[in-house]
N, C-alpha and C positions, 0 to 999 in steps of 0.2 A: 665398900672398898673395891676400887677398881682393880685394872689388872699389873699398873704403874707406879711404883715407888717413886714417888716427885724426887725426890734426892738420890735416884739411883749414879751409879757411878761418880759419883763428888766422893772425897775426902771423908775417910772418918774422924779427923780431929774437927772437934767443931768448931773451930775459929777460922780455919781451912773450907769445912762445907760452907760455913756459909759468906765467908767470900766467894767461892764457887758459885756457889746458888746467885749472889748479886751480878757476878761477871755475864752468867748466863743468861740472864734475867736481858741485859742488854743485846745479846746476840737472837736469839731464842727464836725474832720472826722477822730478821735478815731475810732477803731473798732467797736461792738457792740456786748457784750457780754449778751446771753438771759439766763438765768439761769435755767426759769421756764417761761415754756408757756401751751399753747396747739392747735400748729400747728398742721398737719398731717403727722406721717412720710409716707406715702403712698406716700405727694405729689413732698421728695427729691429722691426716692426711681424709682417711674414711671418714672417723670420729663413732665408730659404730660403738654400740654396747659390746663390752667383752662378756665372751661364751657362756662360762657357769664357774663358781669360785675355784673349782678345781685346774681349769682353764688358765684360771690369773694367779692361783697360790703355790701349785704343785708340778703341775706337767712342767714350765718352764723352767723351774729353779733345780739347780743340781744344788744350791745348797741343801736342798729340801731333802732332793731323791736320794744324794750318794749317802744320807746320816741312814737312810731307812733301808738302804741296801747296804749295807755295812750289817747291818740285823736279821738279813735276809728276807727282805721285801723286794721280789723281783722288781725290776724298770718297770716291765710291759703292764702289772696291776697297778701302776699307778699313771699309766695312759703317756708311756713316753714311749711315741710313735719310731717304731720300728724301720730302719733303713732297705733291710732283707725282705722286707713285707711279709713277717709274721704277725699274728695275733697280736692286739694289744687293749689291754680296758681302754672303753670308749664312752662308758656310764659314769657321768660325772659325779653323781652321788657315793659310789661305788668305790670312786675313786678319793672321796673326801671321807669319807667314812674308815677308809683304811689309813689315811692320812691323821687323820683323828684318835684312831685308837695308838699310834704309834708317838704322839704329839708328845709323850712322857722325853722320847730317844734325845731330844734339843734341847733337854735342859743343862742350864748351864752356858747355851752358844749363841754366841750374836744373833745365827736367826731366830731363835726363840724369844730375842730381845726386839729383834725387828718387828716378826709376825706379832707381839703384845702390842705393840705401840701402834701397828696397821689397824687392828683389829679393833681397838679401843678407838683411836682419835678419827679414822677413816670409817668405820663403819657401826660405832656406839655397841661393842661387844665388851661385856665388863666383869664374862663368866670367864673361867679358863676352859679351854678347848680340850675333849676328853670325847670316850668314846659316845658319855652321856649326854653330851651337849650338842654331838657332832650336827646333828640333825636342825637344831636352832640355830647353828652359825650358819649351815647352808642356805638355809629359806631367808633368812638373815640375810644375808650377802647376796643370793639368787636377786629376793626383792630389791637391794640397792642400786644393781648392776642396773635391771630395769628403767632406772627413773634416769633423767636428761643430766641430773648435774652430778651422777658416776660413769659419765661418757669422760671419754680421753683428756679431750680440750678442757671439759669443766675441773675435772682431778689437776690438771695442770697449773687451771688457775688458783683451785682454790691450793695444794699443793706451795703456791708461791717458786713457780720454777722462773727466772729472770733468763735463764737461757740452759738447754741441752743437748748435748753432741750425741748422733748417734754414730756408730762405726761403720763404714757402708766399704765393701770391696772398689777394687781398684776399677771392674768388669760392671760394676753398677749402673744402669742406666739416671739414677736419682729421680727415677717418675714420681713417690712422694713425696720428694721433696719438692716437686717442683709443683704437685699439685697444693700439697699447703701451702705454697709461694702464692699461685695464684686463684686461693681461696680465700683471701683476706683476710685470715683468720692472724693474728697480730704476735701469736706467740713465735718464741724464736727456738726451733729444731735447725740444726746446723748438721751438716755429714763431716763425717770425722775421714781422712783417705786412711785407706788400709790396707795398702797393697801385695798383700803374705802369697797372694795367689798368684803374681806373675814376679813375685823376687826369690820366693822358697823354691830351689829345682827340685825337690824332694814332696812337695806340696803334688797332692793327685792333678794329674792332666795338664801338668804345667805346661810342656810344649803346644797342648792345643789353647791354653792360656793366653801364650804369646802372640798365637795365629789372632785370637779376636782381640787382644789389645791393639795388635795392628789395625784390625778393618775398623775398630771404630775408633780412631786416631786419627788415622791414611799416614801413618808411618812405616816404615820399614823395619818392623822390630826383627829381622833376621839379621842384624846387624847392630854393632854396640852403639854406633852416635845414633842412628833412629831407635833402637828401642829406649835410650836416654830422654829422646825428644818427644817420644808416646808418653811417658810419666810426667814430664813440664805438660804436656797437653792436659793431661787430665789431672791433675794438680790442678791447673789452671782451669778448668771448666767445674771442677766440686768447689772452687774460693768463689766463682760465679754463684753458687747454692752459699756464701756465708761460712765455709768452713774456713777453719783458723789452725788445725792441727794435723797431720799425718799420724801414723800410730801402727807398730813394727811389734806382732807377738814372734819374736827368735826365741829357736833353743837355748843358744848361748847370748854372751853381751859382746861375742866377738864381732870387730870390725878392725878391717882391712884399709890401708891406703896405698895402693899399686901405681907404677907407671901407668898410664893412658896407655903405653900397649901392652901391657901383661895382662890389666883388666880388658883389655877387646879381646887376647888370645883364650882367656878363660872365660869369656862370656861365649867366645865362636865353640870350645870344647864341649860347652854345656849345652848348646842351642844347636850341634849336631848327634849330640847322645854320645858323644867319646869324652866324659865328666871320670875324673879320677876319682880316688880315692877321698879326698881332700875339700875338693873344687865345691861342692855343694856348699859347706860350711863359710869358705873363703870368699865365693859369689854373696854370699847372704852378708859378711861382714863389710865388703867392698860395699855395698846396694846401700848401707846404713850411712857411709862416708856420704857416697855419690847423694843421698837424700838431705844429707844437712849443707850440703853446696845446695843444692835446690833452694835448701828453705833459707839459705841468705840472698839467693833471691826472691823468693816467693814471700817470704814470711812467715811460712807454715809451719808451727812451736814441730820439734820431731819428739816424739816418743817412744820410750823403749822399754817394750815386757818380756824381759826374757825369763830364763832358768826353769823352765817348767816341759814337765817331759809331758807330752800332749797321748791322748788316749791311751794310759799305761795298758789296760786292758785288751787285748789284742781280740778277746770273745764280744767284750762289750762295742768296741769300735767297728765289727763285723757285724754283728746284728743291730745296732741303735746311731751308729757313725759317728762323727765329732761330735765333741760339746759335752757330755753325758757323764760328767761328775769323777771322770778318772782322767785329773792332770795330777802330777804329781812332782811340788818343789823340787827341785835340783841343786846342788854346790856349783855357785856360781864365781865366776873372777869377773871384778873388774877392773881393775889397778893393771894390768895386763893386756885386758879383752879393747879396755876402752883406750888405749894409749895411740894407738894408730889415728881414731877418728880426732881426739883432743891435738896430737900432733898437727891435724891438718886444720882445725877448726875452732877447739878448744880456749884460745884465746878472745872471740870474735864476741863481744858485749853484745851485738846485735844479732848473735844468734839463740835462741832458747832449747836444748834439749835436755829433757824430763825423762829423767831412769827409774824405772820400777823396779823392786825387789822382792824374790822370793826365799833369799837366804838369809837368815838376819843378823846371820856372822859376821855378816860384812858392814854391816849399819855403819857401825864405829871405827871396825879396821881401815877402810876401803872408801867407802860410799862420800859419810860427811867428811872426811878430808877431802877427797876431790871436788866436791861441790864447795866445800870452803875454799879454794883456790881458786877456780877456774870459772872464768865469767859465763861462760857459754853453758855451764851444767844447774840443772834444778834437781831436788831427789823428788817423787813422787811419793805421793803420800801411802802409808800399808795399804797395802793389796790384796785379793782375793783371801788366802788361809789368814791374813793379817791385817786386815780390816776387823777388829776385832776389840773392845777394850784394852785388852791387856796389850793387843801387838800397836793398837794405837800410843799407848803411854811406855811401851818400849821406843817405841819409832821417835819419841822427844826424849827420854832421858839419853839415850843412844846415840842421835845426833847432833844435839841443841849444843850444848859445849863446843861443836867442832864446825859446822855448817850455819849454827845459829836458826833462826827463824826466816832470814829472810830469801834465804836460800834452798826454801823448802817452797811447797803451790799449792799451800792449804788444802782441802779435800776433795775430792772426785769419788763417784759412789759405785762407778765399774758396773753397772747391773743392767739385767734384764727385767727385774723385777718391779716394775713402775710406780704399786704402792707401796713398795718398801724404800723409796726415794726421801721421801721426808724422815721416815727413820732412822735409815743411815748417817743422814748429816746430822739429828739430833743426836744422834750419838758421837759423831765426830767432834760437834762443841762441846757438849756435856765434858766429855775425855779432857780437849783442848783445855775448858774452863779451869777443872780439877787440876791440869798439870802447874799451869801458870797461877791459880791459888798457891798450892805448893811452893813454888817460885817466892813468891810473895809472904808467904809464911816464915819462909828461910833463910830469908833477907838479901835473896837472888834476884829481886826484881823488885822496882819501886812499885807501888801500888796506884799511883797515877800512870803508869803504864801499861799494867793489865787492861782495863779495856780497850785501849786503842790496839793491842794486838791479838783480843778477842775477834774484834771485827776484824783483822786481817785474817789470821785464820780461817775464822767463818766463813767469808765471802771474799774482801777484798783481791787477795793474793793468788787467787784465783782467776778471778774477771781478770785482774791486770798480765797475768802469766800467758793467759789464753786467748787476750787481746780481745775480751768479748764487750 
């Protein structure tokens, strides 16, 4: 008995599972279209062997780290490298062995669902992970890493990835990208633009932000039409790398449409340090307007994750810096937030922006009404806390009624986590399959239409949202 209930997540009526199980059957070894993540391109680029399972299971995953520091397993014993340069486990064994004996804490949660299906179908582990085992999954997995076809490229292939975005700042030179370009190597890594570090004035160092988007532009970003015309540049030179999408992590879903000169006088208050009260917030919702005129001319899909309060932890953000498993959902508006950009843009069939959500109050209030109207809106599939079964099959009973299906972009897997990629989206159909059984069980759906909107989901709706 392995470590995989083949029927997990389907239907418990059985004339429901296994319609499920047959819908799936279809979708099952589709491609894998990632739209938006944050792999490394470094690691299609080298192709080196990755470090020690500790390396590729633990250190990078804040889903992993923040369950086991919630228990009181400091960061730095499980080798999440320190910002302050203090101390931090650097013994990879050390570090999987703590990992290991804590493995009980995930039960029940997506990653726990994830790491099973990595562990089994990625690297033929078919024990459960315990403190007794710890030892055989590491030499396990050490020896994998090893051999030529659990190198990056080869996981990729065999993976079945048809294409993936990684997220690359706005200040990014794209050197991996451009050495996969011209390494021949045929898989397709795209940069995602991400420009939080020269739109957030609140974002560290922003003003010296400005100075080097300038120089490597040769615009004038001391000024609103050149710093405008730095972003079309560099727009324009990451859609030279393949990219297809921009991608905006906000506090809020606020956006702004000002006069052309109220947005120059509040861009000069911020870009001389006399920023009100206000202005920070207001600049960030104006920069979302000003991005989806970009992308009707560029064609760059915009994306929007907001509601999330970044680094709640003010100790942890001091000593280990961003990223590190303490963001934490916010009450979001968008029926409000988003009115200004839809007013200026909103109507435009030819433009595509993709809202993510981390409140799910608003699913049904808020979310799938507007994207059920408005041509220019797509809702993005659950996210980070909601990525999850349950927040998956909330995310369709919630919206489907009101937005439908086609107005949603089927899955995106948001990760760092590279062999938890096939995972995810196995999860994502399974879920998708179960719902639309359902569907079909209930007399909501013909049943000569469920597969054809398996494969959308799956894949389709996807590739075509992202233009890939």
């Amino acid at each position: 008995m392995g470590l995989l209930d083949p029927d997990r997540l389907f239907p418990i009526e059985p004339g429901a599972r296994g319609l499920a199980r047959d819908l799936y059957e279809t979708v099952r070894g589709l491609p894998i279209i990632s739209p938006h993540g944050h792999t490394d391109p470094r690691w299609y680029a080298e192709n080196a062997p990755f470090p020690d399972p500790a390396q590729l299971f633990v250190v990078p995953d804040h889903y992993v780290f923040r369950m086991l520091c919630s228990q009181g397993v400091p960061l730095a014993a499980l080798g999440v490298p320190r910002s302050d340069g203090g101390p931090t486990e650097t013994d990879g064994r050390r570090i999987w062995h703590r990992f290991a004996e804590n493995y009980h804490l995930l039960r029940g949660t997506p990653s726990r669902l994830w790491l099973d299906h990595t562990f089994e179908t990625v690297f033929g582990l078919d024990r459960r992970l315990s403190a007794e085992t710890a030892d055989h999954y590491y030499d396990t997995i050490a020896g994998c890493l090893a051999r030529p076809e659990f190198r990056p490229r080869a996981l990729f292939e065999r993976f079945g990835i048809e294409a993936i975005s990684t997220t690359d700042g706005a200040l990014d030179d794209l050197r991996w990208h451009a050495a996969i370009r011209d390494s021949g190597w045929p898989g397709r890594v795209l940069p995602g633009y991400r420009p939080d570090t020269v739109v957030d004035p609140d974002f560290e160092g922003f003003a010296g932000n400005l100075d080097r988007l300038g120089e490597i532009t040769g615009c004038d970003t001391g000024c609103w039409a050149g710093y405008l015309e730095a972003h079309r540049a560099r727009r324009a030179f990451f859609k030279e790398y393949g990219c297809t999408s921009s991608d905006h992590g906000h506090p809020t879903a606020r956006t702004e449409n000002l006069a052309p000169a109220e947005a120059e006088a509040l861009f000069d208050r911020i870009r001389a340090g006399r920023a009100g009260s206000g202005d920070a917030g207001a600049f960030r919702g104006q920069m979302l307007t000003e991005m989806a005129r970009m992308s009707l001319d560029d064609g760059l899909v915009l994306q929007i994750h907001p509601g999330s309060w970044r680094n709640h932890s003010a100790e942890t953000h001091a000593r280990f810096g961003r990223d590190k498993g303490f963001d934490i959902p916010t009450r979001t508006d968008f029926v409000g937030a988003l009115k200004p950009l839809l007013d200026a843009v909103g109507m435009r069939a030819d433009l595509t922006i993709v809202v993510f959500m981390l409140d799910e109050t608003t699913l049904a209030r808020e979310l799938a009404p507007l994207a059920g109207v408005y041509p220019a809106l797509r809702l993005g599939p659950p996210w980070w806390f909601f990525d999850s079964p349950e927040g998956m099959r909330r995310f369709r009973e919630l919206t489907t009624e009101t937005a439908g299906f086609y107005n949603t972009v089927g899955f995106n897997d948001d990760t760092r986590a590279f062999c938890s990629i096939p995972a995810r989206h196995d999860m994502a159909r399974r879920v998708d399959c179960a719902w639309l059984a359902t569907l079909v069980a209930t007399g909501r759906l013909a049943r000569d239409e469920a597969p054809e909107l398996a494969r959308e989901l799956a894949h389709d709706l996807a590739k075509r949202t992202y233009r890939l």
